[in-house]
C-alpha positions in Angstrom: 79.3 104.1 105.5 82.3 102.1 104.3 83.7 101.1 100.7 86.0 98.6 100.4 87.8 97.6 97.0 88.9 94.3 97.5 92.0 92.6 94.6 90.0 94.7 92.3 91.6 95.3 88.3 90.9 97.5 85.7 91.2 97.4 82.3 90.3 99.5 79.3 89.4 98.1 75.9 89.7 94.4 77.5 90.9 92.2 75.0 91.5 94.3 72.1 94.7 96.1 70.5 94.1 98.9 72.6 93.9 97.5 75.9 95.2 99.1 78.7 95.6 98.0 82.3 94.6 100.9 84.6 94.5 99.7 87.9 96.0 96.3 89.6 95.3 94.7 92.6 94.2 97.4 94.4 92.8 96.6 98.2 91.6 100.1 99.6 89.1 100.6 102.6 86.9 104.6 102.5 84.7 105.5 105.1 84.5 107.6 108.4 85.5 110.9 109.7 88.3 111.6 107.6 89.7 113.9 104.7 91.6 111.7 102.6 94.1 112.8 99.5 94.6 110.8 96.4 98.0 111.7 94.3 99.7 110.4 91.5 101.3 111.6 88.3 99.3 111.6 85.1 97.9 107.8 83.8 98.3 106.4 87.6 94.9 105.7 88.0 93.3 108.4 90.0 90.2 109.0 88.0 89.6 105.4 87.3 90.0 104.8 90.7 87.2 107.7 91.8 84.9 106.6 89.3 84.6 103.0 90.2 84.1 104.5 94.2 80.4 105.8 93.1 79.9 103.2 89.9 80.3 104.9 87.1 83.2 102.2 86.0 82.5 98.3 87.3 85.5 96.9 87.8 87.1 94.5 85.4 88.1 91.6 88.5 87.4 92.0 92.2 84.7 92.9 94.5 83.9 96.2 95.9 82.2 95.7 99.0 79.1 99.0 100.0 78.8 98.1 103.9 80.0 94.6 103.8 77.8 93.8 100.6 78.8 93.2 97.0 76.7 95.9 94.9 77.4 93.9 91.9 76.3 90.9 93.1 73.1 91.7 95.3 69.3 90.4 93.2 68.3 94.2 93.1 71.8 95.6 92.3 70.6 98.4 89.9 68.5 99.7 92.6 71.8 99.3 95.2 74.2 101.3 92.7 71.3 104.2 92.0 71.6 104.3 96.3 74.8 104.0 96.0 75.3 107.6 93.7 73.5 109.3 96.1 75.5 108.3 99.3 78.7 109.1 97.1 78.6 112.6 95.4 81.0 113.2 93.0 82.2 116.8 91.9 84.2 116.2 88.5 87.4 118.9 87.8 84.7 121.8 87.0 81.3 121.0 88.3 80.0 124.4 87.3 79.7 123.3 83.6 77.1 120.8 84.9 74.5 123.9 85.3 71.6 124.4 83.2 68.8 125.9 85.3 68.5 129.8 84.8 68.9 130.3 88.9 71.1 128.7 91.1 68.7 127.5 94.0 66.6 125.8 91.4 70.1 124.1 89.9 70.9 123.4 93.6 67.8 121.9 94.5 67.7 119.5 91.5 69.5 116.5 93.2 67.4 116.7 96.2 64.2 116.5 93.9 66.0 113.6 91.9 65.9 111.8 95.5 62.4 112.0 96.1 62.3 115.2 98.2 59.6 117.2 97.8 59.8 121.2 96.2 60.3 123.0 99.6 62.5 120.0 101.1 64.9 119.9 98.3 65.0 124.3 98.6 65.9 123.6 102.2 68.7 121.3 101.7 69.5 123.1 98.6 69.9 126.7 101.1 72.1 124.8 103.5 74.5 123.5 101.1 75.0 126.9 99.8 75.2 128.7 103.0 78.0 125.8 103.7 80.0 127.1 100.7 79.7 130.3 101.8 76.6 131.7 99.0 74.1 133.3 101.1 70.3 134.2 99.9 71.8 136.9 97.6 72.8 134.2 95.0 69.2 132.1 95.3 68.0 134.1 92.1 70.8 135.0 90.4 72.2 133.2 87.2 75.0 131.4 87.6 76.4 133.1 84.4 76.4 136.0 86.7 78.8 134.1 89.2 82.7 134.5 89.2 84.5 131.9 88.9 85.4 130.8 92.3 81.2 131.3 93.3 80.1 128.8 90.2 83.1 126.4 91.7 81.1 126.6 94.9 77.3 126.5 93.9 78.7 123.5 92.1 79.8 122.0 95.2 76.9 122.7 96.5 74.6 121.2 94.2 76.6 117.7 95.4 76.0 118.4 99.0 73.1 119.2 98.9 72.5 115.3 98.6 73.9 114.7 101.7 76.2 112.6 100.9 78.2 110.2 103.3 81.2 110.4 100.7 82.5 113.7 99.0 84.8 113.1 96.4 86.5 115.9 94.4 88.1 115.7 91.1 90.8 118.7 91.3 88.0 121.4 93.2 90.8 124.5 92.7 91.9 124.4 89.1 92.0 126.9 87.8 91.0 129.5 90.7 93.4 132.1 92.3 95.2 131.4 95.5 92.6 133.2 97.9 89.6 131.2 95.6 91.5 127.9 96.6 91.8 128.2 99.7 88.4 129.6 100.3 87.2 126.9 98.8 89.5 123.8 100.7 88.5 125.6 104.1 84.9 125.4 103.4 85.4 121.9 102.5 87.6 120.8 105.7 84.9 122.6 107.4 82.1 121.0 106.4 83.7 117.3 106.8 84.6 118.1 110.2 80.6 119.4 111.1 79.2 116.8 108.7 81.6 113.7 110.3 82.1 112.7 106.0 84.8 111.2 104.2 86.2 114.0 101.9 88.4 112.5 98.8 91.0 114.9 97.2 92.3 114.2 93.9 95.0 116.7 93.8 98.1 117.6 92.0 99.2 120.0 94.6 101.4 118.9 97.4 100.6 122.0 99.2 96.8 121.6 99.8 97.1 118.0 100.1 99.6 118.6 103.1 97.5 121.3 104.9 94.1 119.7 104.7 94.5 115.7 103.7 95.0 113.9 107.4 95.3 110.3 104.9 97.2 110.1 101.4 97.0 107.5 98.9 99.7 106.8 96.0 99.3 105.4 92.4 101.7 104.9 90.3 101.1 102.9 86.7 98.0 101.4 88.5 99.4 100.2 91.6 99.0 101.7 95.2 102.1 102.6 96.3 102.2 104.1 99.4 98.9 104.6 101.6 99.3 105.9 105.3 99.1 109.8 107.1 100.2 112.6 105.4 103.3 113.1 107.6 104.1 109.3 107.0 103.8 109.4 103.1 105.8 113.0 102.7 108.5 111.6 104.7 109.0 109.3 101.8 109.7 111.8 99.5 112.5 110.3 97.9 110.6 107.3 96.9 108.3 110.1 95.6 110.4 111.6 93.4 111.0 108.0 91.9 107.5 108.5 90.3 107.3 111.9 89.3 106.3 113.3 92.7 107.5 115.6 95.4 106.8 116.3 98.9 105.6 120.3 99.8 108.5 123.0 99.5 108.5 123.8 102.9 109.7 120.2 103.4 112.7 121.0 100.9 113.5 123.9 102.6 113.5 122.5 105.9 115.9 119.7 105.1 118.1 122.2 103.9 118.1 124.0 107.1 118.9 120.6 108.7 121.8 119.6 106.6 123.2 123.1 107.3 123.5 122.3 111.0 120.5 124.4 112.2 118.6 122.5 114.8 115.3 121.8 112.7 113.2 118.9 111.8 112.7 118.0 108.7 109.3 116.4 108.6 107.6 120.0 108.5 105.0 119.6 105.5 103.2 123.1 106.3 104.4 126.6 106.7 102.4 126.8 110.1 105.0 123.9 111.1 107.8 125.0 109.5 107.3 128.5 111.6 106.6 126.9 115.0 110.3 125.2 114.6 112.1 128.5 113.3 110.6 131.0 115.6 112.1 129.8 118.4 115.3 129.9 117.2 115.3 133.9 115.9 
């Protein structure tokens, strides 16, 4: 599936004291095989942005095109927009505090039943998107009051992919995890877009994850895109990042040091794992 935001606008509290513009003349196309990053310092736009991808904001001007059609313009659009949600899961900045069944399979296999599916077809999908987090049967009966907080930020997950959705977008998935909880949880997700062949959307504040697992990045700044291409591409920019209250990974820092002292490097490393297969050599 594709979504395409075409010239679209955004305003909050149009026409009053306290309007405020949000987003401006954005033209961004989503779809396919790809794990895509979307960065920006504080009031950029991000979660405006994220919610008008699965319709929970209607945009203020422009079209946003679902496979070539207008979903607000279509005769049965209500209908398009409820299809729509399900093709486009969205797990906000802590999906765990959207439980409220007493066991997690049964919170897990509520989405499916919302769908249509029947009892033991929504348990199915409801088992695989677990075991694609990495919660086995062990965690089928248990509360998730029981869970840690790194397993209620996966059952969470879980409970959106269980949907099967064509579009995965994730509202800051690690806050508030510990380093090994983040990047268990980032691997599972790279993981399952590659097997799954979905579009994985990262709103992240962390240059490090976005570098090691984003293969596209986005930039807002003050409602604008500013810079849209690969992650090598964007990070290469980072003095026009800076401008806007960004920065490229350390490892890049550290890298250009190495090069201004002479040492034989490149400085477009945005990973340790690159960073090393430059150095080593040179020990």
């Amino acid at each position: 599936m594709q979504i395409e935001l075409k010239n679209v606008n955004f305003i909050y509290n149009k026409d009053s004291a306290e309007q405020v513009e949000a987003l401006s003349d954005i033209n961004l196309t989503f779809g396919g095989d790809s794990f895509i990053a979307i960065i920006g310092s504080t009031g950029s736009g991000k979660s405006t942005l994220i919610q008008l991808l699965n319709a929970l904001q209607k945009p203020t001007e422009g079209t946003i095109l679902w496979d070539g059609e207008d979903i607000y313009a279509l005769q049965d659009s209500k209908k398009r927009i409820r299809l729509l949600r399900c093709s486009v899961g969205m797990a906000f900045q802590y999906p765990e505090h959207q439980f409220f069944e007493t066991e997690v399979l049964k919170d897990v296999s509520f989405g499916p039943k919302n769908q249509g599916h029947t009892k033991e077809e929504s348990e199915e999908l409801a088992k695989k998107a677990l075991a694609a987090v990495g919660l086995g049967p062990e965690y089928y009966e248990k509360s998730p009051f029981e869970l840690s907080g790194g397993e209620l930020r996966r059952a969470g997950i879980a409970g959106i992919l269980a949907m099967e959705p064509e579009i995965l977008i994730l509202d800051e998935p690690t806050a508030g995890l510990d380093p090994q909880g983040k990047t268990d949880i980032l691997d599972e997700l790279k993981s399952i877009q590659q097997s799954r062949h979905i579009t994985v959307i990262l709103v992240s504040h962390s240059m490090e994850e976005v570098a090691s697992y984003a293969d596209r990045v986005i930039v807002l700044s003050s409602g604008h895109v500013i810079m849209d291409g690969s992650t090598h591409e964007v990070f290469s920019r980072y003095k026009e990042l800076e401008e806007v209250g960004l920065k490229a990974p350390e490892v890049t820092y550290f890298m250009e040091e190495l090069a201004q002292a002479g040492i034989p490097v490149n400085a477009n490393a945005i990973t340790i794992d690159e960073a090393l297969k430059q150095i080593i050599p040179l020990i």
